[in-house]
C-alpha positions in Angstrom: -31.6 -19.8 -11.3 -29.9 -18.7 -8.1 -30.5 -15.0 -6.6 -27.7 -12.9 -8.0 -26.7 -12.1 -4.7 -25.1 -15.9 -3.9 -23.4 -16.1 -7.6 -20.0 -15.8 -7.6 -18.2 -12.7 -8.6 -16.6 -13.1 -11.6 -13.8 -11.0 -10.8 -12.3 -12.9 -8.1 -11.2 -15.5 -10.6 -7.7 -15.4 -11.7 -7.3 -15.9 -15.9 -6.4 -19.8 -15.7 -9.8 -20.3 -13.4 -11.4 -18.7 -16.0 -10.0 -21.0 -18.8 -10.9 -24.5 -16.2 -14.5 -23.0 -15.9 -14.8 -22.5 -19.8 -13.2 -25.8 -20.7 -15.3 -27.5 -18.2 -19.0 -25.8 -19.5 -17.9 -27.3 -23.1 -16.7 -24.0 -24.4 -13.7 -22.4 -26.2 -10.5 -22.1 -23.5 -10.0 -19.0 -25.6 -13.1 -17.3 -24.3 -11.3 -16.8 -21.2 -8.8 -14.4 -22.7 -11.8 -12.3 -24.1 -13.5 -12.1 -20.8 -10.5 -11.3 -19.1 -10.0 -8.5 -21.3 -13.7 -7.0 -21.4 -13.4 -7.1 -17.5 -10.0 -5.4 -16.9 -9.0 -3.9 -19.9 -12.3 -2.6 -21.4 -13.8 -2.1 -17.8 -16.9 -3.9 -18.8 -20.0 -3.4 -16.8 -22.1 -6.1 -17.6 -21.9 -9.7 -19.2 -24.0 -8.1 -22.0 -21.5 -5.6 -23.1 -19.4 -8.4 -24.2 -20.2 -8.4 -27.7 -17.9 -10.3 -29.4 -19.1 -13.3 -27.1 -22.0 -15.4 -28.5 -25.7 -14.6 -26.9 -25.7 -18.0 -25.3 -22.2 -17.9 -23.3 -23.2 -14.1 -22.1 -26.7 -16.4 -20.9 -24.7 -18.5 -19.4 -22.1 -16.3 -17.5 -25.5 -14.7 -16.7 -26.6 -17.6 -14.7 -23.3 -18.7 -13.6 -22.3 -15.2 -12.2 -22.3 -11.9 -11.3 -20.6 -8.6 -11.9 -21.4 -5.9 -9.2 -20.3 -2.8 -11.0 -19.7 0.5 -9.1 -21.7 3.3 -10.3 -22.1 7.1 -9.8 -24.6 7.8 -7.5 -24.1 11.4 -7.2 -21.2 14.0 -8.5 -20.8 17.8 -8.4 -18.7 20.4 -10.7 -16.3 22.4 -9.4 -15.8 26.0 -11.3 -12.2 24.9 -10.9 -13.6 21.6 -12.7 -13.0 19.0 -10.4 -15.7 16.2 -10.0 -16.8 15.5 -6.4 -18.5 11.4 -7.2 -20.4 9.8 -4.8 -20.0 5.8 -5.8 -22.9 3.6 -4.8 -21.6 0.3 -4.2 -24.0 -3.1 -4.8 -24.9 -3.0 -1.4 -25.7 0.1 -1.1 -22.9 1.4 0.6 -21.7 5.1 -0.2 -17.6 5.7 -1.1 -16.0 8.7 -2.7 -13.7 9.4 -5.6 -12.7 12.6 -7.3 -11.1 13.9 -10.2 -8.7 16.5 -10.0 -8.1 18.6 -12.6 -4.7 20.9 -12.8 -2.4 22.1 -16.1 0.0 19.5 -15.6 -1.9 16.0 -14.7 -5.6 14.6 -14.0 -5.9 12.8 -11.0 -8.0 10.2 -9.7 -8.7 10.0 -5.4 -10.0 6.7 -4.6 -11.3 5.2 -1.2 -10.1 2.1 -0.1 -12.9 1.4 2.9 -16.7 2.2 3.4 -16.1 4.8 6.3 -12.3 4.5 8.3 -11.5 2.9 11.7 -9.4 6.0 12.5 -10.6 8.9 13.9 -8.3 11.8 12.4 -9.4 15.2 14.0 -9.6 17.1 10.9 -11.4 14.4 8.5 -14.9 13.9 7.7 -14.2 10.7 7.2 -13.0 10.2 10.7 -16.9 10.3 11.9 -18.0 7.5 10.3 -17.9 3.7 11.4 -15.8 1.3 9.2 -18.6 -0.7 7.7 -16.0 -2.8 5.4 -13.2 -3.2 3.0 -13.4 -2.0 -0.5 -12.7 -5.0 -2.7 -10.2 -4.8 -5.2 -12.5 -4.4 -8.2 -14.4 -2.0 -6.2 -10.9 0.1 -6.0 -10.5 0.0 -9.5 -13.6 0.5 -11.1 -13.3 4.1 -8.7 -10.0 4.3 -11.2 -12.1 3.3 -14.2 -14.9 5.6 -13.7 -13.1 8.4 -13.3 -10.4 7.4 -16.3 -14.0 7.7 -18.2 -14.8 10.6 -16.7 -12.1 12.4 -17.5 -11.8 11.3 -20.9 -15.5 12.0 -22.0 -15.4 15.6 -20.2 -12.2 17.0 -20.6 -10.7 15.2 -23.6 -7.6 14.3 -21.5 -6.4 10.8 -20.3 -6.2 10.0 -16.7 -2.1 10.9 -15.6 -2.2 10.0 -11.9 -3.6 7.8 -9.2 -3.7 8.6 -5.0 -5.5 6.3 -2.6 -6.5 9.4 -0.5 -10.0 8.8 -0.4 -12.3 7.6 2.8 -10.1 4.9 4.7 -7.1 3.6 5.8 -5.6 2.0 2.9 -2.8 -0.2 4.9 -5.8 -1.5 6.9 -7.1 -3.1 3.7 -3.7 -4.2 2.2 -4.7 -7.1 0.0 -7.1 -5.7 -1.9 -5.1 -2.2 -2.5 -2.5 -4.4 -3.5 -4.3 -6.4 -5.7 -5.9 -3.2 -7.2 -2.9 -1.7 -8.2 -1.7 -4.7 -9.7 -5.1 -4.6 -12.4 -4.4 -0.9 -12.8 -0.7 -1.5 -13.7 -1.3 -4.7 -15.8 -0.8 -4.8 -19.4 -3.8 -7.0 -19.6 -5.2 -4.1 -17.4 -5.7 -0.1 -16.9 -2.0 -0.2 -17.9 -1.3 2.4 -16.0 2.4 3.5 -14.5 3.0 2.8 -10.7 5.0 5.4 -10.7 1.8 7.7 -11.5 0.2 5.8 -8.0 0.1 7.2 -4.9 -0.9 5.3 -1.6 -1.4 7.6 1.6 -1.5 6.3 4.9 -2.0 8.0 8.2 1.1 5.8 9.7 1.1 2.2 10.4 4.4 1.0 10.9 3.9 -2.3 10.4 2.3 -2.6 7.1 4.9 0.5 5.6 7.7 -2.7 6.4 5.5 -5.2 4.6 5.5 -2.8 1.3 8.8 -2.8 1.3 9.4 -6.4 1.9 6.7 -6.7 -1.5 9.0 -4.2 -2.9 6.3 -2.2 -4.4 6.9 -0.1 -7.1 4.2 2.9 -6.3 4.9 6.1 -4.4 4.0 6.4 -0.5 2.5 9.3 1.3 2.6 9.5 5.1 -0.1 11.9 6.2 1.7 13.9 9.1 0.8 17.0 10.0 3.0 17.2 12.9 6.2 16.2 13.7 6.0 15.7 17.4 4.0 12.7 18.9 2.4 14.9 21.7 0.2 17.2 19.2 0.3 14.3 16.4 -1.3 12.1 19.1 -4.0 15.1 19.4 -5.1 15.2 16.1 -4.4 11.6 14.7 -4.9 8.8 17.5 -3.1 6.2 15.7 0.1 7.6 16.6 -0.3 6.7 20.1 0.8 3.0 18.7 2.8 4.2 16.1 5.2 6.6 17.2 7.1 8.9 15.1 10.3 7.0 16.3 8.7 3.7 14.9 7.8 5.1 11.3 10.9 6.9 11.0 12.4 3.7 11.1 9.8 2.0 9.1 9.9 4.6 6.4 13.7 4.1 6.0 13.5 0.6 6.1 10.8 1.3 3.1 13.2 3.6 1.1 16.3 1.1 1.7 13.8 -2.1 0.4 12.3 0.2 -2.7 14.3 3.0 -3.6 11.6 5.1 -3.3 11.4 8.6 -1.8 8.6 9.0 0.8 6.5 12.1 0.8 5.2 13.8 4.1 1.8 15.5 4.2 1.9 18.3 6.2 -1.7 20.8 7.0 -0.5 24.1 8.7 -3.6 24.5 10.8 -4.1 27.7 11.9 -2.4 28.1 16.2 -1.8 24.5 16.0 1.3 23.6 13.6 1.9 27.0 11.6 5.2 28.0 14.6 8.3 28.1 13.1 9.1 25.4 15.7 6.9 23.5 14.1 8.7 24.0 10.8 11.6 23.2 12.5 10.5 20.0 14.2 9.2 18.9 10.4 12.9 19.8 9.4 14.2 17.3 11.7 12.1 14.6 10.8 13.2 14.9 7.3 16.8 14.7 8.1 15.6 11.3 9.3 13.9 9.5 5.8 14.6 10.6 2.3 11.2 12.6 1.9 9.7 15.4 0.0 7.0 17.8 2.1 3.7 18.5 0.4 2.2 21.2 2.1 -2.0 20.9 1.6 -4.2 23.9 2.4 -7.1 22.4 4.3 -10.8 22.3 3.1 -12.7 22.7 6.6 -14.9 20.0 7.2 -18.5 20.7 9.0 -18.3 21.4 12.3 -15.1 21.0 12.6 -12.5 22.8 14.8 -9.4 23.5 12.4 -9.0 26.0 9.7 -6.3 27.3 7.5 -3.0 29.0 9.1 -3.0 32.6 7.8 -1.0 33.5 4.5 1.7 34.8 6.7 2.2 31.8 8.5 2.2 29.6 5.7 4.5 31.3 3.9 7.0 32.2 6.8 6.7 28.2 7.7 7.4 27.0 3.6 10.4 29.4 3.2 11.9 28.2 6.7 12.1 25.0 5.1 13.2 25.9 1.8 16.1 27.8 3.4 16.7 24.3 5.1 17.4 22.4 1.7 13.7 20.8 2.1 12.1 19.9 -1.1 8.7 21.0 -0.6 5.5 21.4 -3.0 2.3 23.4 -1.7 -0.9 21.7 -2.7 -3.9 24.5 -3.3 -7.3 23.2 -2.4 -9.7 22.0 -5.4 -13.3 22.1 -5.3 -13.7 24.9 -2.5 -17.3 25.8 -3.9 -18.8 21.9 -3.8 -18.0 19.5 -0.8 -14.6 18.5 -1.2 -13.3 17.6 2.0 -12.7 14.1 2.1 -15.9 12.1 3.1 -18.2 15.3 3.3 -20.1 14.4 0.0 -20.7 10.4 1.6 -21.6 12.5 5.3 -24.6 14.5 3.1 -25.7 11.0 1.7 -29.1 9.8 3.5 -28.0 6.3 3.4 -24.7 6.8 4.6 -25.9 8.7 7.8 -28.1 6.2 8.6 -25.5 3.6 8.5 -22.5 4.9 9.4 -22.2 7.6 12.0 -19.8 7.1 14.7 -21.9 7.1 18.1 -20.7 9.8 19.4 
């Protein structure tokens, strides 16, 4: 028998490969259908949990291939209940997802890398070394863990979906692609695109390519200031993506789709809480259809930034209001467990011994 590292994963087969390879081992064409749906619809975790399959075809896909589920490796508890998960991958590798709690919805944040490329100021994330892309089942069983999760804790179905967790998700655009598409199938998670949000720090690029794809999910542009001297500061991507050249992406995005683009805006404290500021966000607006969802910051370790003062934030939020700007803000979960994006993967042994950007 070959190692189980060199076997194929079975989940890079599309639905008729799985029909050739059945047809071609002697067995039942229809057998394909049932795998298919124990691996995307039933989230199966192993060829033995396929139990209306005979003993001798789950040997046999056994020995013919592998399955390298995502498990929990780690989680904490919020007292606001959301779940902090650290997901071991099967190479080891350490990615985040959480489940977000609130009256209205239950939301699953999913990573799309192992570590991120970019080097956002105010992200934990930002210190570790991009080790790889997530594949596309390793996106969605994230999605599937967490559906579970929130289903055998809370009672309540998974509502929502935002690819907000470690990495640049337009840096891996296949396989977030591709991820979505399970999640939405009918022969999948089922699950609305309009109940997905995709995040990106700004790649101007890749925001024209989903609208050429015409994508049916929501976008998020992470922003946090709207002029390219302090964005370049705190987000050095924008030094080769202007705010000039994703305004014109992002309406080249919303003409293609249809689809309203919303701006994520932290109002650190001294940096981007001015009224200025409120008024440089205003103008940006007037340039792509977009909402504004303001996020209060959960300070990373060691980091520089912290909150604006209440004052601030709420002088900077009614500014905009009075402007006509449709804007939501977005309280912090998890205060009392480490919820800043990619602090629970920084506390992880393996992940610090891997991944630390040399500084």
């Amino acid at each position: 028998m070959e190692p189980i590292a060199q076997l194929p994963n079975i989940r890079t087969l599309t639905q008729d490969q799985l029909k050739d390879w059945f047809t071609a081992a002697g067995a039942p064409a229809f057998r394909a259908k049932q795998v298919w749906e124990w691996l995307w619809k039933k989230s199966a975790r192993s060829f033995d949990a396929m139990t209306n399959l005979p003993l001798e075809t789950r040997q046999l896909l056994t020995e013919k291939f592998s399955l390298p589920a995502v498990a929990i490796d780690n989680f904490q508890v919020s007292r606001d209940r959301t779940i902090k998960n650290a997901f071991r991958l099967h190479d080891g590798n350490i990615v985040e997802g959480v489940l977000i709690p609130t009256e209205s919805r239950m939301t699953a944040c999913v990573s799309s890398q192992v570590g991120c490329s970019l080097t956002c100021k105010f992200c934990a994330t930002g210190k570790l070394e991009r080790l790889r892309n997530l594949e596309a089942d390793e996106i969605y069983d994230q999605v599937a863990l967490i559906r579970e999760q929130s289903e055998t804790k809370y009672g309540i179905p998974l509502s929502n979906i935002v690819y907000m967790g470690m990495g640049e998700p337009l840096l891996n655009y296949a396989n977030v692609l591709k991820s979505i598409e399970r999640i939405t199938a009918p022969d999948g998670l089922g699950m609305s695109p309009q109940r997905i949000t995709v995040s990106t720090a700004g790649i101007a690029k890749m925001i024209r390519k989903l609208g050429d794809d015409a994508v049916k999910f929501n976008l998020a542009l992470s922003l946090h200031a709207a002029n390219d001297e302090k964005r370049n500061r705190i987000m050095p991507i924008n030094e080769s993506n202007t705010l000039d050249a994703l305004a014109e992406a992002l309406h080249y995005f919303y003409e293609k789709t249809g689809t309203r683009v919303t701006f994520e805006y932290i109002v650190f404290n001294g940096f981007n809480d001015t009224l200025e500021d409120a008024h440089e966000l205003e103008a940006f607006c007037r340039k792509v259809k977009a909402k504004v969802n303001i996020i209060e910051y959960n300070p990373i370790d060691g980091g520089e930034f912290v909150n604006a003062k209440e004052d601030k934030l709420a002088a900077f939020v009614n500014y905009l209001e009075r402007k006509g700007i449709i804007v939501n803000v977005r309280r912090s979960r998890g205060k009392d467990i480490d919820a800043a994006c990619g602090q629970l993967a920084n506390k992880n042994e393996a992940v610090k011994e891997k991944s630390y950007k040399k500084l």
